[in-house]
C-alpha positions in Angstrom: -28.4 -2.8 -3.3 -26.6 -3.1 -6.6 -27.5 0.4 -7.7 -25.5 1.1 -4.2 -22.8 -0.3 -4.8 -22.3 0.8 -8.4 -22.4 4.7 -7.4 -19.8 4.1 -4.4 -17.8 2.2 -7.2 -18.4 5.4 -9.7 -18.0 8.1 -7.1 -14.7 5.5 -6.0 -13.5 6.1 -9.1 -14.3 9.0 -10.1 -12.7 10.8 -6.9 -9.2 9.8 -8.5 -8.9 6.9 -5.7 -8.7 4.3 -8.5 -5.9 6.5 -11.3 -3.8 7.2 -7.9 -4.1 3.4 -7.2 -2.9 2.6 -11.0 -0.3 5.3 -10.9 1.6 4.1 -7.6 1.2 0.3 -8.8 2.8 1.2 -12.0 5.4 2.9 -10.3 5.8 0.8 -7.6 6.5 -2.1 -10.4 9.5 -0.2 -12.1 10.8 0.8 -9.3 10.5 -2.8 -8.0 12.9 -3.3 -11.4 15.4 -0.6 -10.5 16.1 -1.7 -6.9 16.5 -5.4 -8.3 18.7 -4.2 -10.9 20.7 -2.7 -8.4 20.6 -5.5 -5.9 21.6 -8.5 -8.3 23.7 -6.3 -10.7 26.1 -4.2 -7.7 25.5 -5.0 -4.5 25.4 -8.3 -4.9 28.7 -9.1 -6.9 30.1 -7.2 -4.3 28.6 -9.3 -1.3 30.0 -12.3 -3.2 33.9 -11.2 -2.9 33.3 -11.4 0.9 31.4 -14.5 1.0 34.0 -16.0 -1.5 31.6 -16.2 -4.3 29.0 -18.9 -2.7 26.1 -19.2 -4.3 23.4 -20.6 -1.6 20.9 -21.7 -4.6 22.7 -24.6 -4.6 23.0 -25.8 -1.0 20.6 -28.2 -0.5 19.5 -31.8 1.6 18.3 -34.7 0.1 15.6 -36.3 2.1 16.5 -39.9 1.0 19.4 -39.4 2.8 22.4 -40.0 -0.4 24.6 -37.2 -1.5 24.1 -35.8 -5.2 26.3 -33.5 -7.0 23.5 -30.7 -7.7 19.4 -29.9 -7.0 19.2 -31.1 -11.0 20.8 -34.6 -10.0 18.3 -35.2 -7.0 15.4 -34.2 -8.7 16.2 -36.2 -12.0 16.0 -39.0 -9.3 12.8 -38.0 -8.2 14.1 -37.0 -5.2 12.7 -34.7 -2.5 15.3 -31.9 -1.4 15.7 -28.8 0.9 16.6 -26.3 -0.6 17.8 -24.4 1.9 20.2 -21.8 0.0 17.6 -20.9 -1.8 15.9 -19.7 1.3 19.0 -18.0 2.5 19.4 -16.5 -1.1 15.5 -15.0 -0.5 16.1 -13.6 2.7 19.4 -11.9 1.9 17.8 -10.5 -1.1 15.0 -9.1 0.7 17.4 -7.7 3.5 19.6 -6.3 1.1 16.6 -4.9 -1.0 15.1 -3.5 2.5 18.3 -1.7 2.9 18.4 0.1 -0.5 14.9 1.0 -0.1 15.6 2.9 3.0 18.6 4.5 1.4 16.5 5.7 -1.3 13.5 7.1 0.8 15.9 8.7 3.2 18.0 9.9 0.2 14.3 11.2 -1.6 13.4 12.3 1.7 16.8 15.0 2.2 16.0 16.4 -1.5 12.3 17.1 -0.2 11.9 20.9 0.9 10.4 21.0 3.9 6.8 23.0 3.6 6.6 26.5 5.0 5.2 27.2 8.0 2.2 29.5 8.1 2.3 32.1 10.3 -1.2 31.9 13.2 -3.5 34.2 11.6 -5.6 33.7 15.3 -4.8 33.8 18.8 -6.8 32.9 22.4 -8.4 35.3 23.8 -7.1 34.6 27.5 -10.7 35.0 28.8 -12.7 33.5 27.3 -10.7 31.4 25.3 -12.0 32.1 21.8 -10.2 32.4 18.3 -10.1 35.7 17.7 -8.0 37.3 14.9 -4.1 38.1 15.3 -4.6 42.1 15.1 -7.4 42.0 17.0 -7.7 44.7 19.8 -10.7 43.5 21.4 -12.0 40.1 21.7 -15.5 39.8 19.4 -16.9 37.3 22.0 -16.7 39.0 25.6 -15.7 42.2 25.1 -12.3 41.9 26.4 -9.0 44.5 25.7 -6.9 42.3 24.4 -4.1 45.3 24.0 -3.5 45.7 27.8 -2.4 41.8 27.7 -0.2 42.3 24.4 1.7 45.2 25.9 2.4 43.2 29.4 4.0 40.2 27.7 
């Protein structure tokens, strides 16, 4: 059983499954460091002129019910706190960083060429419904003139 699963491992990695696998997650991790780049460094000091420069990491609740100046202050007391902002910071970061992402596919996707179609090298034959090459006169499989249908269409 372990001789098994070493040649599906081998023939996993040997296939290229593996070096794609690397490739994307090395990509995918500097791309990760581009689109926060442009999320904290631009979009984000933008987003703050219209929400008057609040920063949500520091709206919090503290459970024991008193009011402290910042998250530091309350947990220097050993104080438990909601940190709330912080969870609005997150999602805003991730629905900012959604956005961008789509921009940038759908921006990658518009440079894309769209692949050639190939011309049909075959056709049906209409009677017996076979593949029969695109030139063909006759059909290979019953005999058929297929010129007598070409010429009627």
């Amino acid at each position: 059983m372990e001789e098994t699963m070493l040649k599906e491992f081998k023939n996993f990695a040997l296939k290229g499954n593996m070096i794609d696998m690397a490739v994307g997650i090395i990509i995918g991790g500097a791309f990760n460091g581009i689109v926060n780049s442009l999320v904290n460094d631009i979009v984000m000091p933008i987003l703050s002129i219209f929400t008057k420069r609040i920063d949500f990491s520091k709206l919090f609740i503290a459970l024991d019910g008193k009011k402290y100046a910042t998250i530091e202050a309350a947990q220097k007391a050993n104080v438990a706190t909601l940190n709330y902002g912080t969870f609005i910071s997150g999602v805003l970061n991730f629905l900012i960083m959604a956005f961008v992402v789509f921009i940038i596919i759908k921006w990658i996707n518009k440079l894309r060429k769209p692949a050639p179609v190939a011309e049909p090298t075959t056709k049906k034959c209409p009677y017996c419904y076979s593949e029969v090459h695109i030139d063909a006169t006759k059909c290979p499989h019953c005999i058929s003139d297929l010129t007598e249908i070409e010429s009627s269409i």
